[in-house]
KOLVO-139344 format. One record per residue: residue number from 1; x, y, z of N, C-alpha, C, O in turn. Coordinates in steps of 0.001 Angstrom, whole numbers. Layout:
BEGIN
<site k="NUM" n_east="X" n_north="Y" n_up="Z" ca_east="X" ca_north="Y" ca_up="Z" c_east="X" c_north="Y" c_up="Z" o_east="X" o_north="Y" o_up="Z"/>
...
END
This chain:
BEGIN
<site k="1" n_east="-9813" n_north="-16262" n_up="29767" ca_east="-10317" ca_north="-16360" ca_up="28420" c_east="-9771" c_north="-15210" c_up="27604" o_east="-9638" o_north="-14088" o_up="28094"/>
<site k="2" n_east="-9412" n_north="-15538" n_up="26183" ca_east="-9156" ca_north="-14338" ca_up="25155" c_east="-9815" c_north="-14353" c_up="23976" o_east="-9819" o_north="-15388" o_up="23308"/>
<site k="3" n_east="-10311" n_north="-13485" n_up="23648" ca_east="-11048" ca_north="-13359" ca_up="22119" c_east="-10337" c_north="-12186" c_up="21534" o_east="-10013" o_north="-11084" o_up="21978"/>
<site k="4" n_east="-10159" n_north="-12987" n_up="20022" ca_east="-9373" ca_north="-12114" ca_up="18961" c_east="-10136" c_north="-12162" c_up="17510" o_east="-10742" o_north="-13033" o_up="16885"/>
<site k="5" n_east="-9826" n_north="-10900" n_up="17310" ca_east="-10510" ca_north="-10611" ca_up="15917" c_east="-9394" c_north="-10696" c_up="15057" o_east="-8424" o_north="-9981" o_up="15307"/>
<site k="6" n_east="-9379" n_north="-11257" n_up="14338" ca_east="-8767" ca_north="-11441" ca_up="13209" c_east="-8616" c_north="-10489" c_up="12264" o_east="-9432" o_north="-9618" o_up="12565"/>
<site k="7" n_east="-7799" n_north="-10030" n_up="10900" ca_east="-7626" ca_north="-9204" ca_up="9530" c_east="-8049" c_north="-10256" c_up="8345" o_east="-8040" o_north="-11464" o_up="8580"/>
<site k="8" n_east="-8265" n_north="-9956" n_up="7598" ca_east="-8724" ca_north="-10947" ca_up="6321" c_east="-7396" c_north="-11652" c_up="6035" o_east="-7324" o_north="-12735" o_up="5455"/>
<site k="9" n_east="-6533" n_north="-11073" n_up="6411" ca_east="-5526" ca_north="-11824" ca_up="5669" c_east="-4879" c_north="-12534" c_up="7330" o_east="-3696" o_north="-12875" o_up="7361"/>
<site k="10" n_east="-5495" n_north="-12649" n_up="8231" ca_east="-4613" ca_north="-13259" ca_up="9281" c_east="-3956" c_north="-12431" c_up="10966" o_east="-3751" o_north="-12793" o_up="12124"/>
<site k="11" n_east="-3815" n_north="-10948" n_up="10000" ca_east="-3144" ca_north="-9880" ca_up="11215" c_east="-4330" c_north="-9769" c_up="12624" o_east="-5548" o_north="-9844" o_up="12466"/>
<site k="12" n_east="-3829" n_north="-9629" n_up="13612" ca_east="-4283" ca_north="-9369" ca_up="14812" c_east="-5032" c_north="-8311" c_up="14607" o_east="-4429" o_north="-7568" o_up="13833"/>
<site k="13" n_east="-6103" n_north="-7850" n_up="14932" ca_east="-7001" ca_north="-6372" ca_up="14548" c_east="-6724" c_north="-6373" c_up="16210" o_east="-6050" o_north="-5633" o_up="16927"/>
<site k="14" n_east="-7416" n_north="-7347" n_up="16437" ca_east="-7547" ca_north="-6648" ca_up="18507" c_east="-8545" c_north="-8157" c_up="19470" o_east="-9460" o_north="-8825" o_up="18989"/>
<site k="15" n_east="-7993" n_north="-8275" n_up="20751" ca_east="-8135" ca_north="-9146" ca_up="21288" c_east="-8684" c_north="-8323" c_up="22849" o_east="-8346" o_north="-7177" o_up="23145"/>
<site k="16" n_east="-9470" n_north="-9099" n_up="23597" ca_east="-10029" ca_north="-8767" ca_up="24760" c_east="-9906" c_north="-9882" c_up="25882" o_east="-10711" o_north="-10807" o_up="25776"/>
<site k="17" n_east="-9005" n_north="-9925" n_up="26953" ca_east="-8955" ca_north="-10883" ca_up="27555" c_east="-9761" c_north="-10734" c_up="29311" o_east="-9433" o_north="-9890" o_up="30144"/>
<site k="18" n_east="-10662" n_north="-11626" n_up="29465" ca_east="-11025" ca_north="-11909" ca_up="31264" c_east="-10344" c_north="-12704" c_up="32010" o_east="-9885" o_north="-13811" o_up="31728"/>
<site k="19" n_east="-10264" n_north="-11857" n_up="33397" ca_east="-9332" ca_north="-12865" ca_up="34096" c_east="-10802" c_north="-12850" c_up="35150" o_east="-11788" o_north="-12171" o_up="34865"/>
<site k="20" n_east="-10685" n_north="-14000" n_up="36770" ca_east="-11232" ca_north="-13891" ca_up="37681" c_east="-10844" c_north="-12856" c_up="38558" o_east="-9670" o_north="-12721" o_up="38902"/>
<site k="21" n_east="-11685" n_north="-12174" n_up="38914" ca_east="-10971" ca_north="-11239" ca_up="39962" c_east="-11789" c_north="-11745" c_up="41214" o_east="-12993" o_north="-12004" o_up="41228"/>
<site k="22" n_east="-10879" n_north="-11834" n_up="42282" ca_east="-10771" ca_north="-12265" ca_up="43629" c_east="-9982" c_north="-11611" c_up="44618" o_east="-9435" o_north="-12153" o_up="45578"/>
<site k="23" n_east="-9961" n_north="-10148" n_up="44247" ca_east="-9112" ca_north="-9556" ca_up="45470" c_east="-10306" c_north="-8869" c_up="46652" o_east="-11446" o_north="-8627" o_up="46255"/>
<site k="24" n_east="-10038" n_north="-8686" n_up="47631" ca_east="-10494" ca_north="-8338" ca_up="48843" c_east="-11105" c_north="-6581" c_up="48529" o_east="-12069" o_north="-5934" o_up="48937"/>
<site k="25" n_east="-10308" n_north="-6389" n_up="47881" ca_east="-10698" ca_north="-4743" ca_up="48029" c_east="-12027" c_north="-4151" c_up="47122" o_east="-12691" o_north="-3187" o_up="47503"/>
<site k="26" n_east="-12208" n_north="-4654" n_up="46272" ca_east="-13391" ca_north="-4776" ca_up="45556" c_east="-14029" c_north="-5809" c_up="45541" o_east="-13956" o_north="-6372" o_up="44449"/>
<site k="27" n_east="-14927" n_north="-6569" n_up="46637" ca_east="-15707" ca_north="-7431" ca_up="47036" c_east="-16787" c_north="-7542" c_up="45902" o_east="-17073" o_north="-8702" o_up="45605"/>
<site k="28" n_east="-17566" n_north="-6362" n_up="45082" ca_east="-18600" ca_north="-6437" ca_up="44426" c_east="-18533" c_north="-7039" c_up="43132" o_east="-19426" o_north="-7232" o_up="42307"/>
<site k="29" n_east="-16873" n_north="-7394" n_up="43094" ca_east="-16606" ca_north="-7916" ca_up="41535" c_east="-16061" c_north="-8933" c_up="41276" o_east="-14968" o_north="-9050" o_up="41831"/>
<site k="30" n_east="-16539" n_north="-10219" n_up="40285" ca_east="-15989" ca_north="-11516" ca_up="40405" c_east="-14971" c_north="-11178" c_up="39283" o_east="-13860" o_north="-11696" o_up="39394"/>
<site k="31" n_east="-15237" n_north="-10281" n_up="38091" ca_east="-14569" ca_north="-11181" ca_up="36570" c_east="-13740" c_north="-9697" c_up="36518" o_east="-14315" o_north="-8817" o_up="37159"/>
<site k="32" n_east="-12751" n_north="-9375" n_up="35998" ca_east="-11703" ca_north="-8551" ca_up="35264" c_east="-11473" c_north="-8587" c_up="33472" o_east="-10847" o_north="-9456" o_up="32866"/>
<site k="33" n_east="-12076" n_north="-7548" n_up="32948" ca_east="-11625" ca_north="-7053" ca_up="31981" c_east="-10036" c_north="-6830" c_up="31952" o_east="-9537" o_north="-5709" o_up="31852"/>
<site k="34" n_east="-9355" n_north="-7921" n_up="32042" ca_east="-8239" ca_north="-7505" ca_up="31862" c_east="-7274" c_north="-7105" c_up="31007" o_east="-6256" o_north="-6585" o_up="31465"/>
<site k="35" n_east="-7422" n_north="-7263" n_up="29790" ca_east="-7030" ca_north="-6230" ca_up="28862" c_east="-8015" c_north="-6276" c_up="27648" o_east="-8626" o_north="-7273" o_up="27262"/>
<site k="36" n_east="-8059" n_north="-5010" n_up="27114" ca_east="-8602" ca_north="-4767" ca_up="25566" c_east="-7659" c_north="-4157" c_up="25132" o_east="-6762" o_north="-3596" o_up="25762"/>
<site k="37" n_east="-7915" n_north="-4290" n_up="23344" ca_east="-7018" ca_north="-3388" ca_up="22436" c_east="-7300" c_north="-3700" c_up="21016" o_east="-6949" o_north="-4776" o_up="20531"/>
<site k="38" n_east="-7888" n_north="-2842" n_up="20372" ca_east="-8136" ca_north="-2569" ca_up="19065" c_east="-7118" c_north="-1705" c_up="17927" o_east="-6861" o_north="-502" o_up="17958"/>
<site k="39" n_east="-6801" n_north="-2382" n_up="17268" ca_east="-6246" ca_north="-961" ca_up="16030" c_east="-6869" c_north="-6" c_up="15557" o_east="-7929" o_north="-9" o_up="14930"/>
<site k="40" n_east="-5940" n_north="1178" n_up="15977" ca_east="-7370" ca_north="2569" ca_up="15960" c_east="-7680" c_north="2443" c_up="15021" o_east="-8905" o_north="2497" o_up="15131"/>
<site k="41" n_east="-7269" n_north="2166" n_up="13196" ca_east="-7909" ca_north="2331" ca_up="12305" c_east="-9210" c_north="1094" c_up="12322" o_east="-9772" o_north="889" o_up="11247"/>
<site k="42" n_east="-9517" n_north="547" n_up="13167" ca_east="-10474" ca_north="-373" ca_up="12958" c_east="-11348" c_north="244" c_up="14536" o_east="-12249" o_north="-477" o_up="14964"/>
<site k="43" n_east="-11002" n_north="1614" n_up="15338" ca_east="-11688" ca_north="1928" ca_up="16128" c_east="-13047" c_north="2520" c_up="15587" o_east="-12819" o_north="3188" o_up="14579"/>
<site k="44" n_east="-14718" n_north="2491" n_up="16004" ca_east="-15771" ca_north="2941" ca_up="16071" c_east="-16599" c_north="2125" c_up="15119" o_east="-17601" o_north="2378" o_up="14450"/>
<site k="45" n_east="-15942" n_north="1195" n_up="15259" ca_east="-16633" ca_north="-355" ca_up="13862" c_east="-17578" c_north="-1014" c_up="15172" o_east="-18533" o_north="-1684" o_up="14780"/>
<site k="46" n_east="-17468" n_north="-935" n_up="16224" ca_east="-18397" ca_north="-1663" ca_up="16871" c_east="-17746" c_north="-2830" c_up="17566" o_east="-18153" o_north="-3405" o_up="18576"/>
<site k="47" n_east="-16385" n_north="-3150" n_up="16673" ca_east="-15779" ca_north="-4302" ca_up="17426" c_east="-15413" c_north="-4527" c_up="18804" o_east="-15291" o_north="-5625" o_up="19349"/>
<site k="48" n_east="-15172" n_north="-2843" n_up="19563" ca_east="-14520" ca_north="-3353" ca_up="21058" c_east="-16061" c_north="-3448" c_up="21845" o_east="-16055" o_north="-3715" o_up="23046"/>
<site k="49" n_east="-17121" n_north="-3268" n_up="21277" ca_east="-18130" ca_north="-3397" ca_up="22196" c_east="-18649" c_north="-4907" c_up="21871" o_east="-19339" o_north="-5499" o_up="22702"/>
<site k="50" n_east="-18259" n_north="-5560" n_up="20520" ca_east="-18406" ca_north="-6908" ca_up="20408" c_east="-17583" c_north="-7560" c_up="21653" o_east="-18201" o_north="-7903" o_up="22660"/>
<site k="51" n_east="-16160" n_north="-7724" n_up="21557" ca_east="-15198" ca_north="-8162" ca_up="22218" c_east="-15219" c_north="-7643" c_up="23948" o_east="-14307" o_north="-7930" o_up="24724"/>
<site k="52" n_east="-16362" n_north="-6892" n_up="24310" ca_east="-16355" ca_north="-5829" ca_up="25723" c_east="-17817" c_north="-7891" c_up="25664" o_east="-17830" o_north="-8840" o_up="26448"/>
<site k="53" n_east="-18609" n_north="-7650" n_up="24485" ca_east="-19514" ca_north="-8294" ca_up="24542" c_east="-19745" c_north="-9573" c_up="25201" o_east="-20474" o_north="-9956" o_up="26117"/>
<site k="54" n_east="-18364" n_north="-10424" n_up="23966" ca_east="-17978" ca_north="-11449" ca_up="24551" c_east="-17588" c_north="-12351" c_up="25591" o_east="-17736" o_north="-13536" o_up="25890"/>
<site k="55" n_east="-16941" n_north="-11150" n_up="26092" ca_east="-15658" ca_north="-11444" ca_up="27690" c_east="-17236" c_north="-11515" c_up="28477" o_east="-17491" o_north="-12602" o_up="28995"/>
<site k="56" n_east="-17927" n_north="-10803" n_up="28552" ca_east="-19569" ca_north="-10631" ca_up="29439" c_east="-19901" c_north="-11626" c_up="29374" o_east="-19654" o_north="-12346" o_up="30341"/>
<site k="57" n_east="-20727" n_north="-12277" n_up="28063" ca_east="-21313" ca_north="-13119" ca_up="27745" c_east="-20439" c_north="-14761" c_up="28656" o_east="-21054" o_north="-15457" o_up="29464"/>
<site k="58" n_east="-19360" n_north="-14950" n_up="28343" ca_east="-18574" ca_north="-16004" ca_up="28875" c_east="-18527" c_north="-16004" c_up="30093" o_east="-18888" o_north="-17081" o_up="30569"/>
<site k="59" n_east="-18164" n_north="-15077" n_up="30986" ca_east="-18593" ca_north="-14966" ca_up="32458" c_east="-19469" c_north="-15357" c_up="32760" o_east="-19604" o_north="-16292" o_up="33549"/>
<site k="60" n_east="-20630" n_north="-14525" n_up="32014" ca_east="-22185" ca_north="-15029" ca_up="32010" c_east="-22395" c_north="-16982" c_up="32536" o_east="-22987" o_north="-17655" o_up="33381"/>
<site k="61" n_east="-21889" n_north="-17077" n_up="31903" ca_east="-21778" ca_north="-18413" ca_up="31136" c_east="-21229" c_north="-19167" c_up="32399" o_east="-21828" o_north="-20134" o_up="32869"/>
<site k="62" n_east="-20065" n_north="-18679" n_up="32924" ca_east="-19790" ca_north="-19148" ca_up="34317" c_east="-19711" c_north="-18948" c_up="35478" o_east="-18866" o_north="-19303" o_up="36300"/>
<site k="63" n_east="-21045" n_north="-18079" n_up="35611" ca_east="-21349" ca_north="-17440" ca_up="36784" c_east="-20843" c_north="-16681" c_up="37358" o_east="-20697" o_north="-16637" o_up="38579"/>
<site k="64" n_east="-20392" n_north="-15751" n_up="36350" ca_east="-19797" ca_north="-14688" ca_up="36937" c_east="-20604" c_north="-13116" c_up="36990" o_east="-20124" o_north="-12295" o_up="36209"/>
<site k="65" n_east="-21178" n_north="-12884" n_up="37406" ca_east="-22362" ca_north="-11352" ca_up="37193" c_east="-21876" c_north="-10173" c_up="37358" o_east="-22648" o_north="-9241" o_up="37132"/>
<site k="66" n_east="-20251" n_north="-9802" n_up="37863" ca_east="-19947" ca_north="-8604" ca_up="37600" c_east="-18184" c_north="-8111" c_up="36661" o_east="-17607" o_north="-9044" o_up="36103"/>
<site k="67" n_east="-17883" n_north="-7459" n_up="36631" ca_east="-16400" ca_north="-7292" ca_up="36267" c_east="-16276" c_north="-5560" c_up="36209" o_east="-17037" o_north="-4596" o_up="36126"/>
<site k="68" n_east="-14913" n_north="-5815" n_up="36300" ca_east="-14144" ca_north="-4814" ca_up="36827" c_east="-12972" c_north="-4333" c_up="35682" o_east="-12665" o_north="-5204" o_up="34868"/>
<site k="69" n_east="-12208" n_north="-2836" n_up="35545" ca_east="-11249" ca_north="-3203" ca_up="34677" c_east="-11130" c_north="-1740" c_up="35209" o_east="-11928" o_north="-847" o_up="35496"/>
<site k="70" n_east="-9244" n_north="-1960" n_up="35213" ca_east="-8147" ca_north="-536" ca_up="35861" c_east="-7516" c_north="-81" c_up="34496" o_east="-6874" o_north="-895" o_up="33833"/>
<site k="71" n_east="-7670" n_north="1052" n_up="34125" ca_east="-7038" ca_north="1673" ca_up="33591" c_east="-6522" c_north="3010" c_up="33537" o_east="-6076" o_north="3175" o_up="34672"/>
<site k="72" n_east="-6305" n_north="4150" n_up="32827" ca_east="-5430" ca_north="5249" ca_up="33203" c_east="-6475" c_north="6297" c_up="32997" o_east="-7089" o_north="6449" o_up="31941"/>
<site k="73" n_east="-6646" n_north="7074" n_up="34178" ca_east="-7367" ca_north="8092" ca_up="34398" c_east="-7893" c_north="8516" c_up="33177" o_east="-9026" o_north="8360" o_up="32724"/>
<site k="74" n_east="-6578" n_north="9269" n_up="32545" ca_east="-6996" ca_north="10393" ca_up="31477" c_east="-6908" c_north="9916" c_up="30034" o_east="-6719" o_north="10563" o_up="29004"/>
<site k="75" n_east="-7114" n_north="8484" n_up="30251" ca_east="-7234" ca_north="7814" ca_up="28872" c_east="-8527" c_north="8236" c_up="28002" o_east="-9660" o_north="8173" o_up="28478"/>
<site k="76" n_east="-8338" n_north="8548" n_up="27060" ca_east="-9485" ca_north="8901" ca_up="25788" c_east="-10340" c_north="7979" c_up="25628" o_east="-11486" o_north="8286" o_up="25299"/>
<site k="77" n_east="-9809" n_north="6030" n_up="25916" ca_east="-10949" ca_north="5316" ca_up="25573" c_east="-11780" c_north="5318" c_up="26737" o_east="-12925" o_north="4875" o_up="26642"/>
<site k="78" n_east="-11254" n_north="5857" n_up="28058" ca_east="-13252" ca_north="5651" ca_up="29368" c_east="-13930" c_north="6109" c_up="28576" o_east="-14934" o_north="5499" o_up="28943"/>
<site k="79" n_east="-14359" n_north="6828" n_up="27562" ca_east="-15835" ca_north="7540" ca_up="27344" c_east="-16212" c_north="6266" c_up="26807" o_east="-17393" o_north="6063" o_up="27087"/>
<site k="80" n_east="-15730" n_north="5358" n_up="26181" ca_east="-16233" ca_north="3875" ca_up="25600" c_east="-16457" c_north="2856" c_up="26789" o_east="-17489" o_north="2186" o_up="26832"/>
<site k="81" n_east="-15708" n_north="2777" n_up="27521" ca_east="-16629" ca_north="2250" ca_up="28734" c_east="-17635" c_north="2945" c_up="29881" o_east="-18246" o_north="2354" o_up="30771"/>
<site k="82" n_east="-17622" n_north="4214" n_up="29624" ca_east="-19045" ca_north="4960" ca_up="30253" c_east="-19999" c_north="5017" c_up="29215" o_east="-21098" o_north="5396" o_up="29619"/>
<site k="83" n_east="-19920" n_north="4682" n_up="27607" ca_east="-20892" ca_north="4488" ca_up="26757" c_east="-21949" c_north="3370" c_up="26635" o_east="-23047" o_north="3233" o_up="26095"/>
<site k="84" n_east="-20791" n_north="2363" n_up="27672" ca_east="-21019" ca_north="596" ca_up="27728" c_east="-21861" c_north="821" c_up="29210" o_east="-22362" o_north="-232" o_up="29605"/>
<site k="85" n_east="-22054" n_north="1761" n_up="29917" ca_east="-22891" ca_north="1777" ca_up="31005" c_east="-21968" c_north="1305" c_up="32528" o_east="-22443" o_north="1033" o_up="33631"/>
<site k="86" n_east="-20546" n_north="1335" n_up="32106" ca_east="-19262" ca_north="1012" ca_up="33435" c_east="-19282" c_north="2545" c_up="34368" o_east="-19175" o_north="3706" o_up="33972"/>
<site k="87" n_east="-19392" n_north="2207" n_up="35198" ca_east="-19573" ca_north="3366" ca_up="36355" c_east="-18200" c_north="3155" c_up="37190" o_east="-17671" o_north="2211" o_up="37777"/>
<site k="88" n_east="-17862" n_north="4653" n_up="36918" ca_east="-16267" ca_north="5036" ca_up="37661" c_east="-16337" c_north="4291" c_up="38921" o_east="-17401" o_north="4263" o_up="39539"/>
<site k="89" n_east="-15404" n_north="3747" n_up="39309" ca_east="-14923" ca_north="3093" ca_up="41008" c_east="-13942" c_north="4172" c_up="41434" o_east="-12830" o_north="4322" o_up="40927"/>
<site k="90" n_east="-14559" n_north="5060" n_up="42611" ca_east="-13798" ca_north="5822" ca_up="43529" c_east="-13101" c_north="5356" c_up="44572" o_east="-13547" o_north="4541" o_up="45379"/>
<site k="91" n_east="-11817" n_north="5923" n_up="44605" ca_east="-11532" ca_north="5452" ca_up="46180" c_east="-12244" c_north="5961" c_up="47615" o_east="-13309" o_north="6577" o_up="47655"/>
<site k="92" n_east="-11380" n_north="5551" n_up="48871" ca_east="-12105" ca_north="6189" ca_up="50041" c_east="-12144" c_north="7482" c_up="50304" o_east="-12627" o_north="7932" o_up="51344"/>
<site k="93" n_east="-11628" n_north="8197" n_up="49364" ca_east="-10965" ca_north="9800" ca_up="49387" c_east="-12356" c_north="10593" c_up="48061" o_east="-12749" o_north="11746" o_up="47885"/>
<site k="94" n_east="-12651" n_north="9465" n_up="47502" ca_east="-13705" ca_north="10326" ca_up="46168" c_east="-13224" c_north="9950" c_up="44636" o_east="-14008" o_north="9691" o_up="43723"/>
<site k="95" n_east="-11839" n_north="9969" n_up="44531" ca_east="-10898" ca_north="10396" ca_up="43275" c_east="-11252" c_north="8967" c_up="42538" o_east="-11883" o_north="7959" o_up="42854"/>
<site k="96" n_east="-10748" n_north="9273" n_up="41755" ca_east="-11012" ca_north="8436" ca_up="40476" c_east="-9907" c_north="8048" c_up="39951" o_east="-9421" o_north="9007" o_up="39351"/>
<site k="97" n_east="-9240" n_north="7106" n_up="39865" ca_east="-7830" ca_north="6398" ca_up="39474" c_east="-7683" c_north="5837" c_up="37960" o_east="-6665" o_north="5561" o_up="37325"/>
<site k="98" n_east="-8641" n_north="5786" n_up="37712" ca_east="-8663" ca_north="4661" ca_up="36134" c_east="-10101" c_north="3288" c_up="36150" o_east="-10908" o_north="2862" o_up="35324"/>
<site k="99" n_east="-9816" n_north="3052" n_up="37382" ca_east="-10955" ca_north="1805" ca_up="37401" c_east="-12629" c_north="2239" c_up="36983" o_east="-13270" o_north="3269" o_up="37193"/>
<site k="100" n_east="-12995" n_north="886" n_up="36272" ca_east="-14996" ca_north="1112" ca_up="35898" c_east="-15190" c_north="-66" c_up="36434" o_east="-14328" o_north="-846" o_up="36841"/>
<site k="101" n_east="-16617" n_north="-223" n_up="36433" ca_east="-16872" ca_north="-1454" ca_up="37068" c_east="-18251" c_north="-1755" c_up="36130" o_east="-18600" o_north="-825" o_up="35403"/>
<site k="102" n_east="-18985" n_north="-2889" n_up="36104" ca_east="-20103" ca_north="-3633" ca_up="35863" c_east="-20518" c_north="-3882" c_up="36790" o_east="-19532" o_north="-4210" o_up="37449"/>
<site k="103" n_east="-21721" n_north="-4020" n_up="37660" ca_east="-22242" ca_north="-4787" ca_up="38490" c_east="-23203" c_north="-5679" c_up="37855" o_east="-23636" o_north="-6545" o_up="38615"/>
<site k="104" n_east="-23643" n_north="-5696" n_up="36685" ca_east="-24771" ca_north="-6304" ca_up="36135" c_east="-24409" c_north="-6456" c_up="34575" o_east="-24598" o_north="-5660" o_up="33655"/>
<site k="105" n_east="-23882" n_north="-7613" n_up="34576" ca_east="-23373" ca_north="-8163" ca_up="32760" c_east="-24133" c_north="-8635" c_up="32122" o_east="-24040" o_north="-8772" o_up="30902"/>
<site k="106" n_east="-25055" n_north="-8984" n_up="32822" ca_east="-26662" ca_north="-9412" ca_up="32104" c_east="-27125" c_north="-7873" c_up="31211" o_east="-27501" o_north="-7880" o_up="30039"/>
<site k="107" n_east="-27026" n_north="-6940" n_up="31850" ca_east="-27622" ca_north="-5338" ca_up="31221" c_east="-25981" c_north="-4997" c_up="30142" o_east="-26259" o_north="-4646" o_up="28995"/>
<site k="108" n_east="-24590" n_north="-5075" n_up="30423" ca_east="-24143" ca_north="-4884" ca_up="30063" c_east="-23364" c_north="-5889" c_up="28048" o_east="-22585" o_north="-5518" o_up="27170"/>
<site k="109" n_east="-24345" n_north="-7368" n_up="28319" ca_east="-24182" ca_north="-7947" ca_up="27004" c_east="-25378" c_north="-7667" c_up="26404" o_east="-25540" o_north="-8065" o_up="25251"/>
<site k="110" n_east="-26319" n_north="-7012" n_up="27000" ca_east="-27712" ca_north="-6718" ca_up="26333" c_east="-27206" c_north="-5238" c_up="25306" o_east="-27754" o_north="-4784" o_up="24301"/>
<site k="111" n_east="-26531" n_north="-4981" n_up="25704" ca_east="-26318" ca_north="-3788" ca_up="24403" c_east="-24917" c_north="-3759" c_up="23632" o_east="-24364" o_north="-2865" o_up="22992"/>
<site k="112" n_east="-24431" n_north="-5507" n_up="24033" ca_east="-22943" ca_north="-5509" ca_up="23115" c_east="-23470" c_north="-6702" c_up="22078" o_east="-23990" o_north="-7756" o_up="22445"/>
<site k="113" n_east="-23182" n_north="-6243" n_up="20500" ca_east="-23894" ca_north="-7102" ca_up="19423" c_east="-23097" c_north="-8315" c_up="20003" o_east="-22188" o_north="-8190" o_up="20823"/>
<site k="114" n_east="-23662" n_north="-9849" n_up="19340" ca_east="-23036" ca_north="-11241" ca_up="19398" c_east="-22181" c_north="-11162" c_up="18083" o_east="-21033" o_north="-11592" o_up="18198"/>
<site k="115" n_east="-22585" n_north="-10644" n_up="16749" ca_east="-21993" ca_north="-10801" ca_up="15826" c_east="-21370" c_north="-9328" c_up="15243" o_east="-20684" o_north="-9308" o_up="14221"/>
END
């Protein structure tokens, strides 16, 4: 699935896509945040927690109750998915690679607006 926000006049602002996730190594997670991306000038409007909202809600929808999403360690946007209540995924060593996780998208669309 992909959801896109639109510009008044048509331009792409930013889109959020879920994939199924089904790999072995993270057993606790069905759905993948697999990509987000907003235009920073349209960052802290509320939209990526709409679009974080959505991708939830639709899982929801098809039985999916957790998701997962890899990204780059020292990226500036994790504090927006530790704001969204995503808890770091460590490896077997402790460290922290980029990945957050959801275990519970029911708690996690409860604080992303619908509109």
């Amino acid at each position: 699935m992909c959801f896109v926000i639109e510009g008044s006049n048509g331009e792409l602002v930013g889109f959020a896509k879920g994939t199924p996730y089904d790999h072995h190594d993270l057993p606790d997670f069905s759905g993948e945040l697999n990509k987000i991306y907003l235009l920073r000038e349209y960052h802290r409007q509320g939209l990526g927690r709409r679009l974080v909202g959505h991708v939830a809600r639709r899982f929801l929808t098809q039985g999916v109750t957790s998701m997962l999403l890899f990204g780059e360690a020292r990226n500036p946007s994790n504090r927006f998915y530790e704001a969204l209540g995503a808890e770091r995924l460590l490896d077997k060593a402790g460290n922290f690679h980029g990945g957050y996780g959801w275990r519970d998208l029911r708690s996690l669309a409860a604080v992303c607006p619908m509109e």
